[in-house]
N, C-alpha and C positions, 0 to 999 in steps of 0.2 A: 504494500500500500504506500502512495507517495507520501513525502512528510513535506512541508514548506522550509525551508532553507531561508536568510537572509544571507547576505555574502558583502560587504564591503569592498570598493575597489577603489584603490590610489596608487597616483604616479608621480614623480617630480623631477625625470629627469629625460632626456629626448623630449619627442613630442607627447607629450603626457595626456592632452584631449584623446589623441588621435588612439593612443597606446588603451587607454579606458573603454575606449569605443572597440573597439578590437577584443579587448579582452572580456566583453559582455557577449560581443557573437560567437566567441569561443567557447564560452559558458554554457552556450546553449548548443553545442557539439556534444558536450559530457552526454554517455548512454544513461537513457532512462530519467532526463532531463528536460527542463522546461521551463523555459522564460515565464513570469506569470506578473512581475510587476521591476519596474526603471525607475530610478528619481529620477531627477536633472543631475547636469553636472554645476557638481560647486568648484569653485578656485577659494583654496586655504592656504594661511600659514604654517610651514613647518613646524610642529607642539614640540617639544622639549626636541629638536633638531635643529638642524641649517640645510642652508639649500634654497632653493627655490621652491615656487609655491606648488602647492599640490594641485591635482583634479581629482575631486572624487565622488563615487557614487555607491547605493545601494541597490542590490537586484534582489527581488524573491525568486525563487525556483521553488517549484515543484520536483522532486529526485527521491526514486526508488535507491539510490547508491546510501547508504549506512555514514555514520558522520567520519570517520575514521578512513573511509575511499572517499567520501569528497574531498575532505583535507587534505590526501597526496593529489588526490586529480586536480584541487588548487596549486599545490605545490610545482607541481608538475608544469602547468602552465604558468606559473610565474619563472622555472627556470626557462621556458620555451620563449621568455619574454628576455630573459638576461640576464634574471635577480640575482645577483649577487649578497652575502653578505658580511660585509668583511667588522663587522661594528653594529651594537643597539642600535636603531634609530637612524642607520645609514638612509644616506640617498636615496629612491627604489626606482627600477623603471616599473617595476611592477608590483603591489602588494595586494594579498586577498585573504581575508579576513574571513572564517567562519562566524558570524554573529549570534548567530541562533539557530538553532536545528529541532524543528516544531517546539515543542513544551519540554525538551529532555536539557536536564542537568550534566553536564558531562566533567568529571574531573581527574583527568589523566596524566602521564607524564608527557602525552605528545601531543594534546588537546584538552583544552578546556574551554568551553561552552556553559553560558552565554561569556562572550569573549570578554575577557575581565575589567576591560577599559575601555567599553562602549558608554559606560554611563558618562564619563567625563571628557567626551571631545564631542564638538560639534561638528564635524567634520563625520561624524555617525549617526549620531542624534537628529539632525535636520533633514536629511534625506530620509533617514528608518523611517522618522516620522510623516512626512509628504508620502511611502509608498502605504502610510499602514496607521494613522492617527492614531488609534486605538490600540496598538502592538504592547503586550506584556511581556517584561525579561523576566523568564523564568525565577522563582526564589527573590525577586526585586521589586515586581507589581509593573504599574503602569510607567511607559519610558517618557510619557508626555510630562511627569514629576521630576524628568532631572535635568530638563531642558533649559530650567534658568539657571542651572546650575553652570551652562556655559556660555551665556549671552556674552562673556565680554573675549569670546575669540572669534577674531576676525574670519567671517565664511562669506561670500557670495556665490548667488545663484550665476553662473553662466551659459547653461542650454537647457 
C-alpha cells in the first residue's frame, strides 16, 4: 500500500533552479512512485553555512518503496547529481531530505524520521506548509505551530 512521503530538495551550487527542477523529474522515475504535490521554488540563505543562496523545494510522493530504499534511492541521486561531502553543512549541488514518511516514527543509525531539523528552518516549513497547511510531524502535532518560530530567516518565493 503507498505511504505519502515528503522529501525536501536544495541546491546552492551550479545552476541550482535548474539542478531542483531536474531532480523532482527524477523523483518521479523512482519505481513505485509518484509525484502527488510541488511547492514553489524558494531562494534562501545559507542556515549555519556559507555559500550562496539556496533553491529549495518540497514534493509529496506517493511510494510503495519502504523509508530505508527511499533514502538510498535519495542518496543515490544526489550522488548522480555530484554531492559531495567533504564537511557538515558543505556547499551541495544537490540535497534530499527525507521529511516524513506517512505517520511513522523512524529512529535509526542511518535514518531518522521526521527529519530532526525540519521544525527550525524555513527553508522546510514554508513550502511543507503551501503543499499540505494542515500537515502533522509525527510525535510534534501541527507544523503550522512552529512557523513563527522562523519568521526572521530570510526565504522568498521565486517560481
Amino acid at each position: 500500500m503507498p505511504v505519502s512521503a515528503k522529501i525536501g530538495i536544495g541546491a546552492n551550487l551550479g545552476d541550482a533552479r535548474d539542478t531542483v527542477l531536474q531532480a523532482i523529474q527524477r523523483l518521479v522515475q523512482f519505481p513505485q512512485t509518484t509525484l502527488t504535490k510541488q511547492s514553489s521554488l524558494y531562494q534562501t540563505a545559507p542556515l549555519d553555512a556559507g555559500g550562496d543562496d539556496y533553491v529549495n523545494a518540497v514534493v509529496e510522493i506517493q511510494t510503495e518503496l519502504n523509508a530505508l530504499t527511499l533514502l538510498h534511492k535519495l542518496q543515490e541521486l544526489e550522488l548522480a547529481f555530484g554531492r559531495e561531502r567533504p564537511y557538515r553543512n558543505a556547499p551541495r549541488t544537490l540535497d534530499l531530505d527525507l521529511l516524513l514518511y506517512g505517520s511513522q516514527e523512524i529512529n535509526t543509525d542511518s535514518l531518522i524520521v521526521p527529519h530532526p531539523r525540519m521544525t527550525e528552518r524555513a527553508f522546510v516549513l514554508l513550502p511543507l506548509l503551501q503543499i499540505d497547511p494542515l500537515v502533522d510531524i509525527p510525535g510534534l502535532g501541527a507544523a503550522q505551530k512552529f512557523a513563527a518560530a522562523v519568521t526572521e530567516q530570510v526565504i522568498q518565493k521565486i517560481a
